[in-house]
Backbone bond lengths (Angstrom), bond angles and torsions (degrees), N, CA, C in turn:
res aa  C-N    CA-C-N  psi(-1)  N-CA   C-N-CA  omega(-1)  CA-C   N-CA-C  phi
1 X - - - 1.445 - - 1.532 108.91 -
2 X 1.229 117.15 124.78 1.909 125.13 -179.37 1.355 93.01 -66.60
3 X 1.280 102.19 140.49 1.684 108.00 154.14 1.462 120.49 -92.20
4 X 1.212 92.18 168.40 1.921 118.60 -160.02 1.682 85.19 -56.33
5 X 1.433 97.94 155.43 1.437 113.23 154.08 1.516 130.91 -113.34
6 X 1.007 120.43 136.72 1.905 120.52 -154.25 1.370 88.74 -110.71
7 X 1.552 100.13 134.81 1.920 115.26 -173.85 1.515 88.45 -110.04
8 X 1.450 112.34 140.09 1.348 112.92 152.02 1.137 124.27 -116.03
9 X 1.845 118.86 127.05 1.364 121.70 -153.79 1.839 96.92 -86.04
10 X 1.152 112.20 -2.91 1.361 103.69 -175.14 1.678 116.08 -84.65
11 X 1.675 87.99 -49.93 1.847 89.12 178.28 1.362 91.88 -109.61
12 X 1.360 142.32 15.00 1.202 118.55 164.33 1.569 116.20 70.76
13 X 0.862 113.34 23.34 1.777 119.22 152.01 0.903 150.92 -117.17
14 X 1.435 124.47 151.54 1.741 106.32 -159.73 1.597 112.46 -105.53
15 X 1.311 136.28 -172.64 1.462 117.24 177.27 1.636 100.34 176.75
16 X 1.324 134.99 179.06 1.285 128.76 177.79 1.660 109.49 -88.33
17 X 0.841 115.11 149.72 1.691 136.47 -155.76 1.896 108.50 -103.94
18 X 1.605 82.49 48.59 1.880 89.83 174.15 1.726 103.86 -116.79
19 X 1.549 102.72 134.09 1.722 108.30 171.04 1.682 101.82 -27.17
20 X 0.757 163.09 -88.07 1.814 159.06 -123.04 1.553 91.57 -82.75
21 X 1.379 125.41 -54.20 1.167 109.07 -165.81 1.449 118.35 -61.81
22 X 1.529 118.96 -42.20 1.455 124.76 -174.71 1.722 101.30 -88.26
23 X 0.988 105.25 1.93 1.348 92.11 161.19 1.495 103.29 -94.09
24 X 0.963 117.86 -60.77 1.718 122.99 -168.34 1.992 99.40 -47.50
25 X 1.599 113.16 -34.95 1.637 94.20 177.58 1.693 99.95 -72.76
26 X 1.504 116.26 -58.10 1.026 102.54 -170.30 1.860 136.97 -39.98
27 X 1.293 112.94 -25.67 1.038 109.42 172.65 1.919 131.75 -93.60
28 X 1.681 83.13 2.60 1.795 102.45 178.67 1.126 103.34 -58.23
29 X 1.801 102.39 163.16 1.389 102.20 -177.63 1.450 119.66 -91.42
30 X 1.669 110.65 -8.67 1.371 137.25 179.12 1.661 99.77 -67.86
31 X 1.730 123.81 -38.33 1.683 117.48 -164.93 1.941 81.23 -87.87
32 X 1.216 109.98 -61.76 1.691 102.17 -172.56 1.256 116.47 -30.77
33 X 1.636 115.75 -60.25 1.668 115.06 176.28 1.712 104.59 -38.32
34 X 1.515 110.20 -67.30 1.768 119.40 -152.94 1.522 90.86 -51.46
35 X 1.716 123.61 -47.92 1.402 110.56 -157.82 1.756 108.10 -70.47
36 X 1.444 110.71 -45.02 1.600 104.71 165.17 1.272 137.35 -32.50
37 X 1.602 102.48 -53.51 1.475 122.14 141.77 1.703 119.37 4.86
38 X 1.469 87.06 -84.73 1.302 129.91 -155.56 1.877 102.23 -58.65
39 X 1.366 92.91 -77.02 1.504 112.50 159.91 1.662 135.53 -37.11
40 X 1.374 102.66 -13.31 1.693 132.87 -164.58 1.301 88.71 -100.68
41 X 1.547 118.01 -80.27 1.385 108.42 -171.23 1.768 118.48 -54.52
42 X 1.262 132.96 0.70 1.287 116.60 170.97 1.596 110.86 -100.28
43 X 1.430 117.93 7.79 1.607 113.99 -177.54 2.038 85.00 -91.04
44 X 1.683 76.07 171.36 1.266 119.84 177.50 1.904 103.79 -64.05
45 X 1.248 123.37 136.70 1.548 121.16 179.86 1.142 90.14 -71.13
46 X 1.507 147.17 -58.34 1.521 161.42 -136.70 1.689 72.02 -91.08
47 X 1.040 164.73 -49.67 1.595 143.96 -154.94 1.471 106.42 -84.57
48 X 1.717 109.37 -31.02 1.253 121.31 -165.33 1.340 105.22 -72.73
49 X 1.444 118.03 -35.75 1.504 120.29 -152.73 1.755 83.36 -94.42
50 X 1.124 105.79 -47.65 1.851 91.43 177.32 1.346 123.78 -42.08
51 X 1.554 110.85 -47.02 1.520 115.71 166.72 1.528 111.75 -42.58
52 X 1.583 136.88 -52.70 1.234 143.54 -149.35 1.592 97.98 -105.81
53 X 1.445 112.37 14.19 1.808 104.07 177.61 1.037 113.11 -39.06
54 X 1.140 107.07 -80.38 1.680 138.16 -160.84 1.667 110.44 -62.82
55 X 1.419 123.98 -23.86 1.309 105.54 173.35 1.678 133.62 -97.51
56 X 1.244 115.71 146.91 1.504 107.58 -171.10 1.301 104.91 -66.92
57 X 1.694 112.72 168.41 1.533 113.39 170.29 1.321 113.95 -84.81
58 X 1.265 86.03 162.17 1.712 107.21 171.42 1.696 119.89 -89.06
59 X 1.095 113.42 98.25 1.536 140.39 -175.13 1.541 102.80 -35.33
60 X 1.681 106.69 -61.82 1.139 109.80 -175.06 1.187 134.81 -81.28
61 X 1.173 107.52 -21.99 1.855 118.45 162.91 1.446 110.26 -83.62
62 X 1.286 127.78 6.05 1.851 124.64 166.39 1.647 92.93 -101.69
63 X 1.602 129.28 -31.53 1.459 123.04 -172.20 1.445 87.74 -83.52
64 X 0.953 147.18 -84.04 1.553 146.08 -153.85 1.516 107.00 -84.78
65 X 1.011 146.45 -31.28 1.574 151.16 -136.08 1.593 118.08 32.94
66 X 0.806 111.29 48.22 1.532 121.15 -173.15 2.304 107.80 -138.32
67 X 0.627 130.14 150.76 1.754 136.09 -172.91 1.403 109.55 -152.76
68 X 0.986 124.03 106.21 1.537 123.46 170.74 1.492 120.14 -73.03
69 X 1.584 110.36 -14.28 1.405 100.37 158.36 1.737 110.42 -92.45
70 X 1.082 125.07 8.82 1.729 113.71 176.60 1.480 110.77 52.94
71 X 1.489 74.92 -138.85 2.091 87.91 -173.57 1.032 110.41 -47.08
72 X 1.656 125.35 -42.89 1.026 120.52 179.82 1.342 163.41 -94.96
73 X 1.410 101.54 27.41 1.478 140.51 -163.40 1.618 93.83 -97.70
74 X 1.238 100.71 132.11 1.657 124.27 -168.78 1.132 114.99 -86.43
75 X 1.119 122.31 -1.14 1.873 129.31 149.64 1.480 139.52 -85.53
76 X 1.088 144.70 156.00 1.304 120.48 -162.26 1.516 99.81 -104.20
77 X 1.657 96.84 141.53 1.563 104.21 -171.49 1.927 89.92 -112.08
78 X 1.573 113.38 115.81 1.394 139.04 176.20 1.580 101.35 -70.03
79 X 1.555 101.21 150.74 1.643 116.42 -163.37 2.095 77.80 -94.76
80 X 1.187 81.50 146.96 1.881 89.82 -170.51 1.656 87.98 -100.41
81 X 1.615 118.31 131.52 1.461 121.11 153.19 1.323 104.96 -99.32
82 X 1.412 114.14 135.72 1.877 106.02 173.37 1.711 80.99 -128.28
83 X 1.850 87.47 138.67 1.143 95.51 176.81 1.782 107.25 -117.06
84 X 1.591 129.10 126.74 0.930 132.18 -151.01 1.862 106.66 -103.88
85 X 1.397 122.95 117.53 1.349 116.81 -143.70 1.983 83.05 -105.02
86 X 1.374 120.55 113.90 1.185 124.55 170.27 1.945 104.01 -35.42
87 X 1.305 132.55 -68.02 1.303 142.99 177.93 1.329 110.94 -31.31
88 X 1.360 140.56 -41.69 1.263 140.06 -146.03 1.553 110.73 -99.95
89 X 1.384 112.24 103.00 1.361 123.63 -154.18 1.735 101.63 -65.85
90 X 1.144 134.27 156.75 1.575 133.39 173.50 1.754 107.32 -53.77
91 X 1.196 116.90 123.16 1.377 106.37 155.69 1.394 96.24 102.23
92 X 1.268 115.22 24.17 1.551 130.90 169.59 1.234 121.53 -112.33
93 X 1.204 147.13 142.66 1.353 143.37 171.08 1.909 114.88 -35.07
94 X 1.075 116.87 142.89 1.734 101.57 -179.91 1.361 84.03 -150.61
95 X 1.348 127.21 156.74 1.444 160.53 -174.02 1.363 116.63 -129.18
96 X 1.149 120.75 106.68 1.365 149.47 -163.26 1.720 104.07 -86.50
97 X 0.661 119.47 114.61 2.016 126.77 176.13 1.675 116.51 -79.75
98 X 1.264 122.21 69.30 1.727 115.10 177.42 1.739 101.16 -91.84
99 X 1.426 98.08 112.24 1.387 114.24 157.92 1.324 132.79 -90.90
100 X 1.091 97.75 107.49 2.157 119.36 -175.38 1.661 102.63 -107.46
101 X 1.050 80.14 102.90 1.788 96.15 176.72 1.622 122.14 69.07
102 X 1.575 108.74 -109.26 1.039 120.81 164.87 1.778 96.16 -105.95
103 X 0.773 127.44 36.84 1.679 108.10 -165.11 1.850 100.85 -143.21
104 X 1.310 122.98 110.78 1.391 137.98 -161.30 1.395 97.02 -82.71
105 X 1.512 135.89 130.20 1.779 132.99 159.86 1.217 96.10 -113.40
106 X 1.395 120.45 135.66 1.417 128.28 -177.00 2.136 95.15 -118.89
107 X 0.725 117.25 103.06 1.419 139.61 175.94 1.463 117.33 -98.28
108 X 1.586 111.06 128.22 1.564 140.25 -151.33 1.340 108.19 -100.91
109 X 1.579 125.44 89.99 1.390 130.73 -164.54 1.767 99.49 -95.25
């Protein structure tokens, strides 16, 4: 008899449905990220940014948007708005909008 297969609604994968296995996703750092994720987008922005008062930004994830420490890098990595200007022909300079708090960075792509 096949065993069950276990869906995960968080990261969206499926897998066989034995104690070790769903334990071993559940405690990955790949299901932790997706469920934070998950849980993140239903707070308050004004709750979110309170959470991230106190820490400085992360230099390198506002220049690249990318962090090789992830979640767990002790600076705050800002939700990027790019705002896309119909006028601005391909292969032109464009300016990217990251909003950190009250405080606007306009960045030179």
């Amino acid at each position: 008899m096949p065993l069950e297969k276990y869906h995960c609604d968080y990261c969206d994968k499926q897998f066989q449905d034995t104690p070790s296995a769903r334990k071993r996703h559940l405690q990955g750092v790949q299901h932790q990220r997706a469920r934070k994720l998950w849980f993140d987008s239903f707070k308050d922005p004004q709750q979110l940014q309170a959470e991230n008062a106190g820490k400085a930004i992360c230099t390198h994830f506002v220049k690249t948007g990318f962090c090789q420490f992830g979640d767990n890098c002790k600076y705050f990595h800002p939700i990027q708005n790019t705002e896309q200007h119909a006028g601005v022909p391909s292969g032109e300079q464009t300016t990217k909008q990251v909003v950190i708090s009250s405080i606007n960075l306009y960045i030179l792509f």
